[in-house]
Every structure is written in C-alpha cells, then in structure tokens.
TORTIVEX-653565 format. One record per atom (N, C-alpha, C): residue number from 1; x, y, z. Coordinates in pm, 1 decimal. Example, Ala and Ser with C-alpha at 12.3 -4.5 7.8 and 13.67 -1.06 7.14 Angstrom:
// TORTIVEX-653565
     k          x          y          z
     1     1319.0     -569.0      780.0
     1     1230.0     -450.0      780.0
     1     1320.0     -330.0      780.0
     2     1285.0     -225.0      708.0
     2     1367.0     -106.0      714.0
     2     1290.0        3.0      787.0
This chain:
// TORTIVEX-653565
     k          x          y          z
     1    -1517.4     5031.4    -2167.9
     1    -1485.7     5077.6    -2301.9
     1    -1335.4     5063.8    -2323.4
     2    -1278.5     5017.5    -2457.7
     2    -1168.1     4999.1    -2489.8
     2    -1063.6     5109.0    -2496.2
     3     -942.2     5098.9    -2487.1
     3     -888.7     5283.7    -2523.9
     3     -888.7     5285.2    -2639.7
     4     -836.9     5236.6    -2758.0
     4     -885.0     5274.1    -2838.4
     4    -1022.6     5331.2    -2909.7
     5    -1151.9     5304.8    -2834.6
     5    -1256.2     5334.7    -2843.9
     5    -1306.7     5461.1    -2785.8
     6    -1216.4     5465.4    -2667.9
     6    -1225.3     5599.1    -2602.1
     6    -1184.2     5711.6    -2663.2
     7    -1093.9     5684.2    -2702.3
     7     -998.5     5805.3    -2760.4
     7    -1110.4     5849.0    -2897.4
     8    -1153.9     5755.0    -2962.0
     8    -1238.5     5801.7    -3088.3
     8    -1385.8     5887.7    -3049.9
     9    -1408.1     5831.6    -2950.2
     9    -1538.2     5879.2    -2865.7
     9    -1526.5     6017.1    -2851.1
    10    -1405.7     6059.7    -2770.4
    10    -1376.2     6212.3    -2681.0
    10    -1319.0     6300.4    -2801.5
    11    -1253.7     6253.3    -2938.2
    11    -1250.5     6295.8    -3080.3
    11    -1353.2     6393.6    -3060.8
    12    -1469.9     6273.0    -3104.6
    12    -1590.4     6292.1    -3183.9
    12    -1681.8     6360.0    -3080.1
    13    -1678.0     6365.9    -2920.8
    13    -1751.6     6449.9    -2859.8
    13    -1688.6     6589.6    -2856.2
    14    -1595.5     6591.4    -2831.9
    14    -1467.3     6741.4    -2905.8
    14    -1558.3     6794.4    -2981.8
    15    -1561.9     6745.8    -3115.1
    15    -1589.2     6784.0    -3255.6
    15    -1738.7     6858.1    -3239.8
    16    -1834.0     6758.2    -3172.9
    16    -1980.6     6785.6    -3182.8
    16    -1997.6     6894.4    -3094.3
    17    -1955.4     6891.7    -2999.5
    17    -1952.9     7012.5    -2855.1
    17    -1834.0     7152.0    -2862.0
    18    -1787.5     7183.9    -2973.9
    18    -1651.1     7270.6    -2928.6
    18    -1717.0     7399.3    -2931.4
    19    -1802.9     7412.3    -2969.4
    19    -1865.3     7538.1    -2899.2
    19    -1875.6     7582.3    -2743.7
    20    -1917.7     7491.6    -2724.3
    20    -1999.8     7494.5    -2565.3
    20    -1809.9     7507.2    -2519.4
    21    -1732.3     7413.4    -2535.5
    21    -1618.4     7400.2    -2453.0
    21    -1533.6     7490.1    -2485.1
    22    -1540.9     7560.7    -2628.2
    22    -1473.3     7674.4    -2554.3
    22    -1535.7     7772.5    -2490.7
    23    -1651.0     7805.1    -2513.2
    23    -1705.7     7929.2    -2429.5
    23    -1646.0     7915.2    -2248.3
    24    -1670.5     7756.2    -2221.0
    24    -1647.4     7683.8    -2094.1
    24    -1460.7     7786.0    -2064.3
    25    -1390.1     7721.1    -2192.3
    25    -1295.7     7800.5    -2155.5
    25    -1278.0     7912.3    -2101.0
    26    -1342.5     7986.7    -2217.4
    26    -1280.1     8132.0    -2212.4
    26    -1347.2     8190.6    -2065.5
    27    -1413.8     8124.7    -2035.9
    27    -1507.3     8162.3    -1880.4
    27    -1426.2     8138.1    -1754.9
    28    -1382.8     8023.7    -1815.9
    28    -1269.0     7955.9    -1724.2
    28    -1123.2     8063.2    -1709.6
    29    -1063.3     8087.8    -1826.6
    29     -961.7     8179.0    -1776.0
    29    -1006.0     8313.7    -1744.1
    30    -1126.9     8374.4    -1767.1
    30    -1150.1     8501.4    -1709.2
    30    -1181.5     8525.6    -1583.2
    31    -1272.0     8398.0    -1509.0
    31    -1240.7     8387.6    -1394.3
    31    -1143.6     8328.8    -1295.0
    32    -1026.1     8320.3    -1370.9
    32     -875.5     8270.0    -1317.1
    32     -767.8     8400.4    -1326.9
    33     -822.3     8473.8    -1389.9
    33     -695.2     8604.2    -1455.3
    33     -610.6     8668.4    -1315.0
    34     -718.2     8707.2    -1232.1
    34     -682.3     8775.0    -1089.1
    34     -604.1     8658.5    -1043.1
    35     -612.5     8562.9     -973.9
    35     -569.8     8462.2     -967.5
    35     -431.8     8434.9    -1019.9
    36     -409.2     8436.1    -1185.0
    36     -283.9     8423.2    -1182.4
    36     -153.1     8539.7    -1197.0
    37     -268.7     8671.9    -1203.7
    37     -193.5     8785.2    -1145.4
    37     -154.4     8752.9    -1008.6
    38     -213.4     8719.4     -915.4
    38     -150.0     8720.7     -792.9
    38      -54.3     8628.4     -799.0
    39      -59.5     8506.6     -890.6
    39       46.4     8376.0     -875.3
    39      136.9     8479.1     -920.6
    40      167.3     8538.6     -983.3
    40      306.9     8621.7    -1034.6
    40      361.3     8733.8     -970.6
    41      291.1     8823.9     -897.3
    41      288.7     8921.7     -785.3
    41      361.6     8822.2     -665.4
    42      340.1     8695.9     -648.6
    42      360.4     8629.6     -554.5
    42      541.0     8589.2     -612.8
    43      548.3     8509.2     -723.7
    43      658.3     8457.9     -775.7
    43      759.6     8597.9     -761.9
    44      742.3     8766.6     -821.5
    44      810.3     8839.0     -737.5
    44      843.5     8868.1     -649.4
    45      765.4     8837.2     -583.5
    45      817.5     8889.4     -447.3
    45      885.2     8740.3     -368.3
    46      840.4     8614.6     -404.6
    46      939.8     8545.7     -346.9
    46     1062.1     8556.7     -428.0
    47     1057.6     8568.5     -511.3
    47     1224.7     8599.3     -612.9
    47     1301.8     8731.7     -497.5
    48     1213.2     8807.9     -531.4
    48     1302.5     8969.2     -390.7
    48     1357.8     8830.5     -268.4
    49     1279.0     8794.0     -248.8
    49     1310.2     8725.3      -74.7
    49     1435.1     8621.6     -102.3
    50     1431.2     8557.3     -205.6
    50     1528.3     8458.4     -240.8
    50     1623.5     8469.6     -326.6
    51     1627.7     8612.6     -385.4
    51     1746.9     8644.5     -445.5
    51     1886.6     8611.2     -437.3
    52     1962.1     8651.0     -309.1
    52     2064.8     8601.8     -257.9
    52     2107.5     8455.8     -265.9
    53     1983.4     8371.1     -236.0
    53     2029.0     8189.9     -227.4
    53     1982.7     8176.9     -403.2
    54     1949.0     8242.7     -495.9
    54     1943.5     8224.3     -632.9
    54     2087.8     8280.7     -681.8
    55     2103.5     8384.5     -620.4
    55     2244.7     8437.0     -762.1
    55     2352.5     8332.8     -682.1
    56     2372.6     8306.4     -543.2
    56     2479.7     8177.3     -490.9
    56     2491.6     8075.6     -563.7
    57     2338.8     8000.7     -613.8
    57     2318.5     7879.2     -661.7
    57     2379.1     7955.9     -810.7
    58     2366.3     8035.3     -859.1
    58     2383.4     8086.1     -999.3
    58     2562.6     8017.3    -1035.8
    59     2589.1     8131.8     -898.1
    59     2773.5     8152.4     -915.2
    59     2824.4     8050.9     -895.5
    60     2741.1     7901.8     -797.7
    60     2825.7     7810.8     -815.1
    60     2828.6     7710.5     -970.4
    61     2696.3     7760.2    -1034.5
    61     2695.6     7647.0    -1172.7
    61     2851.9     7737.6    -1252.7
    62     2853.6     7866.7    -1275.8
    62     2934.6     7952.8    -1333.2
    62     3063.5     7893.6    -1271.8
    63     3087.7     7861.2    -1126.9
    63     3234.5     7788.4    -1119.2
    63     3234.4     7628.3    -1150.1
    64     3127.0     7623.7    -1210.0
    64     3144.1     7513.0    -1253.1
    64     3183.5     7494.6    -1363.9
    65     3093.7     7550.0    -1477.4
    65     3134.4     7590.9    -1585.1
    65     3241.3     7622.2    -1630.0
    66     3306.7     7698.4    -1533.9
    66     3454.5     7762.6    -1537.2
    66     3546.1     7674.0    -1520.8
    67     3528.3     7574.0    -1476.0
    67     3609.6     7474.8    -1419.1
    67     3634.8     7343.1    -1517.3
    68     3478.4     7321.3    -1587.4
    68     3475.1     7238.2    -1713.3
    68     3545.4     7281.6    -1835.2
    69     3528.6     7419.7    -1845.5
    69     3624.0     7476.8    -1934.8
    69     3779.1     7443.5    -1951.1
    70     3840.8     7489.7    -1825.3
    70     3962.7     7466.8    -1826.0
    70     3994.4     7352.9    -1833.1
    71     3904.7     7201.5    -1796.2
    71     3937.6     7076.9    -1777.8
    71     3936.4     7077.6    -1962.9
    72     3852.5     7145.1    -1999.7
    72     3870.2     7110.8    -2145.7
    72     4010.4     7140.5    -2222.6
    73     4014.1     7258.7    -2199.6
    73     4141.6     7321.8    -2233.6
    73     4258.3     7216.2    -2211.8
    74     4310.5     7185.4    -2124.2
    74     4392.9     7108.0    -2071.6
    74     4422.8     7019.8    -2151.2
    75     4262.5     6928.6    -2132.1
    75     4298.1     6815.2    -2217.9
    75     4307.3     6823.3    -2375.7
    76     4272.9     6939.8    -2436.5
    76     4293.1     6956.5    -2555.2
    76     4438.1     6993.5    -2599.4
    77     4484.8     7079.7    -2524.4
    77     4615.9     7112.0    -2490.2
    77     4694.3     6976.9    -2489.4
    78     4652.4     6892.1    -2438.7
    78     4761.7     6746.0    -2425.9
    78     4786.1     6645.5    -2552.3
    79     4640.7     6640.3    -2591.0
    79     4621.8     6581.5    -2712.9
    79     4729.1     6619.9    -2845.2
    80     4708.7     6764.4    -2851.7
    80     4732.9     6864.6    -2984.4
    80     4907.8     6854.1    -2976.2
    81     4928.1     6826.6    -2780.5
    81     5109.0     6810.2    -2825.1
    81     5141.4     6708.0    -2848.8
    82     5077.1     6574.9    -2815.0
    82     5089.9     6428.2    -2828.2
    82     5106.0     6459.2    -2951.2
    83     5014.8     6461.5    -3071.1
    83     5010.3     6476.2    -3201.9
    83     5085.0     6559.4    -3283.6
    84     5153.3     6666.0    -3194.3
    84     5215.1     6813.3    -3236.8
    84     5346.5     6728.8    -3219.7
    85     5374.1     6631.5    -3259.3
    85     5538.7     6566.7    -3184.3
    85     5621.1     6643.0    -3066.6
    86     5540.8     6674.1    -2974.9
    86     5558.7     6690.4    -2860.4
    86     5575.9     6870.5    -2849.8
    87     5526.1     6923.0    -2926.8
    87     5485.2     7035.5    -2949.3
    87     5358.0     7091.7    -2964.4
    88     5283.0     7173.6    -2912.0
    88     5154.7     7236.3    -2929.0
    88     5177.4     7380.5    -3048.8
    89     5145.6     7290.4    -3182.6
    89     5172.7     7354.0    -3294.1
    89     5177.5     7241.1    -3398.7
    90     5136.5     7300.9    -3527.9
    90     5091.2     7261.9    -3646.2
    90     5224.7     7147.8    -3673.6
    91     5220.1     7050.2    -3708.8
    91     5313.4     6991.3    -3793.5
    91     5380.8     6975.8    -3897.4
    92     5314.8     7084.6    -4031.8
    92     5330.9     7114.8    -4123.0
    92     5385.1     7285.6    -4124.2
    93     5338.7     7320.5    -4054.8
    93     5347.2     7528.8    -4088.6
    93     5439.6     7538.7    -3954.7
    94     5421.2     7473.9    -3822.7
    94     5456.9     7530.3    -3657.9
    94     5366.0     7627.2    -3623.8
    95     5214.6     7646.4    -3629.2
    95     5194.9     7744.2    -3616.3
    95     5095.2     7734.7    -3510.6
    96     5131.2     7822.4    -3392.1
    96     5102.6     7750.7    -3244.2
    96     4982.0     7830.0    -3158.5
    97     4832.0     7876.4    -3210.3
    97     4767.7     7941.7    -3152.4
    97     4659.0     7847.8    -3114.3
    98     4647.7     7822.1    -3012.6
    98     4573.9     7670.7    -3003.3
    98     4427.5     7673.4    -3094.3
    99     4354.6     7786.9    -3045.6
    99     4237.8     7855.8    -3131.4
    99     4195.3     7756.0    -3252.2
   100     4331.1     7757.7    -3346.1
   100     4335.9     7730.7    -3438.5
   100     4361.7     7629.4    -3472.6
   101     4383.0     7531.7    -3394.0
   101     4454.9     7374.6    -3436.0
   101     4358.2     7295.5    -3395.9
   102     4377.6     7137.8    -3480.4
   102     4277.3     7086.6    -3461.0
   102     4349.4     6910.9    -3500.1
   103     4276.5     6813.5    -3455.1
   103     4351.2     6674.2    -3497.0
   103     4270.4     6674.9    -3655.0
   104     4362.8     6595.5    -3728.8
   104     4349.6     6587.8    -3850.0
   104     4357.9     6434.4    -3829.5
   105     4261.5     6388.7    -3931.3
   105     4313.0     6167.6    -3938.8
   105     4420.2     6192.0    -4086.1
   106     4505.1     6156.2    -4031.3
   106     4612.4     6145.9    -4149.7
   106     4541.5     6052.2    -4276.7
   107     4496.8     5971.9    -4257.9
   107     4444.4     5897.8    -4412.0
   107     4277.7     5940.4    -4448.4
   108     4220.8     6021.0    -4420.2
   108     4154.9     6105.1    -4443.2
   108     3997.4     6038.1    -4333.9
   109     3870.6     6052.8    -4391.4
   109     3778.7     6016.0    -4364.0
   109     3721.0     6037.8    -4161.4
   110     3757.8     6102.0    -4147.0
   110     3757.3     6200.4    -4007.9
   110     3640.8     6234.0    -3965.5
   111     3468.4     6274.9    -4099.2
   111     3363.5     6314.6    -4074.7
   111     3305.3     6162.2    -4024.6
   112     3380.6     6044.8    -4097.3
   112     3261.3     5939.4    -4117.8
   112     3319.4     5876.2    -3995.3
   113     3451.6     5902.5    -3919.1
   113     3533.6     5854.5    -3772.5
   113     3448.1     5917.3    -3669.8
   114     3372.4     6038.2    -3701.0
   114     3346.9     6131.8    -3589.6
   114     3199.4     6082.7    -3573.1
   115     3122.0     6016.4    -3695.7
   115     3003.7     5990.4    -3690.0
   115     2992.8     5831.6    -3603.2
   116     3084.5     5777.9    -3660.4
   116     3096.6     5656.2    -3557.0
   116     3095.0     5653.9    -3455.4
   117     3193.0     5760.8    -3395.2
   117     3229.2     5769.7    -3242.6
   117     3092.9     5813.9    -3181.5
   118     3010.3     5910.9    -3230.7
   118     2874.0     5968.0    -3178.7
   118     2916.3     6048.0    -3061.7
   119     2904.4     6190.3    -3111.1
   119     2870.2     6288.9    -2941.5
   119     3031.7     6303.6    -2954.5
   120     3055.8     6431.8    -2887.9
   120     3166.5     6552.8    -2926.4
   120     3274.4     6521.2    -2863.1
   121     3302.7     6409.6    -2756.5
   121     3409.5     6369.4    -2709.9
   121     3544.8     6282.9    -2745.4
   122     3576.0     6356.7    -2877.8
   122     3679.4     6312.7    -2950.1
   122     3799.6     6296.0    -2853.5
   123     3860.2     6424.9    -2840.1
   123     3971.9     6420.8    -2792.0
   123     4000.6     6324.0    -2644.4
   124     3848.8     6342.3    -2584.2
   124     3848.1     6234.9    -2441.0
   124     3874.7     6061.1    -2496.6
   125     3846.0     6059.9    -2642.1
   125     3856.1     5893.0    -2684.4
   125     3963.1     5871.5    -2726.1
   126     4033.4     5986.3    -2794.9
   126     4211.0     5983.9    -2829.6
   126     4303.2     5918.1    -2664.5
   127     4243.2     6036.4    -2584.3
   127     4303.8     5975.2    -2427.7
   127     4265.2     5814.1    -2409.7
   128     4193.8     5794.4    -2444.8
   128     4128.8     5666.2    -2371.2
   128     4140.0     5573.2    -2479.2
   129     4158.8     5562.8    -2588.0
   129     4280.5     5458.9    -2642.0
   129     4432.3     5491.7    -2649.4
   130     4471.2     5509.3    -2558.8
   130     4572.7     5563.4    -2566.7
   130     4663.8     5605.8    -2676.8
   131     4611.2     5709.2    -2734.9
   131     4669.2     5767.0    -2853.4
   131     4711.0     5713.8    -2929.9
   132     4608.3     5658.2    -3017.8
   132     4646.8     5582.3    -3163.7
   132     4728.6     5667.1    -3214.5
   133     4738.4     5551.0    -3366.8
   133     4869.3     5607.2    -3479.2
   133     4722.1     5657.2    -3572.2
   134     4756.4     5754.1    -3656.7
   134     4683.1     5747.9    -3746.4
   134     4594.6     5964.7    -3752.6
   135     4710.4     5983.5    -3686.1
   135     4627.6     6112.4    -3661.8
   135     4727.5     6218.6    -3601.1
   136     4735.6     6374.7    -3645.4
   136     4849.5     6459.0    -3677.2
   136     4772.8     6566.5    -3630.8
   137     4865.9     6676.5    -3555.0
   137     4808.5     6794.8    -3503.1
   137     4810.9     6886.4    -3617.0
   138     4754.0     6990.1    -3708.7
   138     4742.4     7047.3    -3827.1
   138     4633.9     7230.9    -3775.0
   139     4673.8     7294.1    -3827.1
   139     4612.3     7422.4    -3817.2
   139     4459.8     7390.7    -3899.0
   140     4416.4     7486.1    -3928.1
   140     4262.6     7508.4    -3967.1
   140     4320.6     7533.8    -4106.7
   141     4426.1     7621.4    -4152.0
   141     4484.0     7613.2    -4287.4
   141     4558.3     7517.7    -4338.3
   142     4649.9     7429.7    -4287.8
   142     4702.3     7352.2    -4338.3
   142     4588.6     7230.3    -4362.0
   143     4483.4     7226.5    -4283.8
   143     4364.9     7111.8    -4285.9
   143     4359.7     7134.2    -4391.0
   144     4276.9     7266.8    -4402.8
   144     4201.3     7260.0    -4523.3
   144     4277.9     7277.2    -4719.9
   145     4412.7     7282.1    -4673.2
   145     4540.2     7259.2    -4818.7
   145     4497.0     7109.6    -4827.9
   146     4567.4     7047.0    -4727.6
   146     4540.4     6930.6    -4693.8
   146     4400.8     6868.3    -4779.2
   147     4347.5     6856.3    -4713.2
   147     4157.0     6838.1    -4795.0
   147     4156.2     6822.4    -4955.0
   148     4218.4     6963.0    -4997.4
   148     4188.9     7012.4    -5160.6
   148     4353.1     6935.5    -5234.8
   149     4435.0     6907.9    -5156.0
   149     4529.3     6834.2    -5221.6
   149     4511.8     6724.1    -5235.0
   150     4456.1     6601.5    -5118.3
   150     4411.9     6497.1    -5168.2
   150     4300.0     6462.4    -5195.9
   151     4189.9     6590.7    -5257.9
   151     4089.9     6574.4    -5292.5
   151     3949.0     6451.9    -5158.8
   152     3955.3     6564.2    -5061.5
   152     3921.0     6494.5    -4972.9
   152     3768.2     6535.7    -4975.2
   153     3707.5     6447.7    -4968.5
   153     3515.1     6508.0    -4935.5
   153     3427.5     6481.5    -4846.4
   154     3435.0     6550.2    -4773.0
   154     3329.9     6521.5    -4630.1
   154     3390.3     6412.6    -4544.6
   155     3528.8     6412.7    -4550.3
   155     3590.2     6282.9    -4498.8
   155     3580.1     6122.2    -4547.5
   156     3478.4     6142.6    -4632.9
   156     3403.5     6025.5    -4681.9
   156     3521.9     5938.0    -4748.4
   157     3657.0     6008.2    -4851.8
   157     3714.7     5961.2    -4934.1
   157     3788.4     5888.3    -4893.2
C-alpha cells in the first residue's frame, strides 16, 4: 500500500472505530497510573541522590552566564567609546550611563540595517568591520530628539 493511501486508510479507520480506541485508551492509562506514580516517586528520589552533581552542573552554566555577560559588557563598552570619540558618553548631551546609550546610524535607517544584518549581534559586526564611518554613540534621549527632528520612521526614511 502506498503512503499516501495509508495515511487516508488509518484517517478513516480512526473515524469509524474511535469509540472502541478510546475506551482502549482510557483502560490503557488506568492501568498505567500506579506505574507512573512510581516513575515519579522514583524521579524524586533520584533527584534527593543527585542533587549535589545537579546544583554543580547548575552553578557552572550560572558562571557561565556570568561570564557571557561581562564579555558583553566589555564589548559594548568599546564600541560606545569608539563612537563616543573616544569617550563612553553621548555625543550630543555627554551623558555617560552606559544603561542608556546606544549606536545611532547617523543617516538614519538603522531598523532596516538591523534587519539586514539578522540576529542581535550588532555591536560584534561594528568590531568585525572594523568600525565603519557612518554611526555615533547617542543616549536613548538624544536618539529619540534625533528621530522627531529629522522626521525619522522606523528607520525606514
């Protein structure tokens, strides 16, 4: 039998039989219930036994994490002074809480740059062309003056 033929077959025996198969079911998990009470009685108590080599494995993803963080930091930190003319701070205001700063594309269109690039690793592609022209370290307020002064929209303009 063809698969496509199959598949229409086990449809249509589904359809004609779903009585019978679920009763089949529900028979089926009632005589499984104990069963997977014990699978979980069991999964506790190996969790008690393996606790220790679980929260280890835990704390090392957490120094990992911790570690990706700061690699982030860093490199965001490097970028923002490259662009900050060698300052980590706004170019327009000076206003230096990193929190708050962000690369701006000086000739606007930044949403439709970011869609190109695909996936959140902006600042790693600033490094890795080695820091084009075309782009200014700016606060979250001066961006957005910025934006409504040259009538900017979705970066698109």
């Amino acid at each position: 039998m063809e698969k496509g033929n199959r598949t229409q077959y086990d449809r249509e025996y589904r359809q004609k039989h779903r009585v019978e198969i679920n009763k089949r079911a529900r028979e089926h998990y009632r005589a499984n219930k104990e069963f997977r009470l014990k699978r979980n009685l069991c999964s506790k108590e190996w969790y008690q036994e393996h606790r220790r080599e679980i929260l280890k494995e835990r704390k090392g993803k957490e120094d990992y994490l911790a570690e990706q963080k700061v690699f982030q930091q860093r490199r965001k930190e490097r970028v923002l002074t490259h662009y900050g003319n060698g300052r980590l701070a706004c170019v327009r205001c000076g206003f230096s809480d990193i929190r708050a700063l962000s690369i701006d594309h000086i000739n606007g269109k930044g949403t439709y740059h970011r869609i190109q690039l695909g996936g959140s690793n902006f600042y790693g592609w600033l490094i890795k062309n080695n820091y084009p022209e075309g782009y200014q370290t700016l606060c979250m307020n001066c961006n957005w003056i910025k934006k409504f002064e040259k009538a900017e929209v979705g970066g698109y303009v």
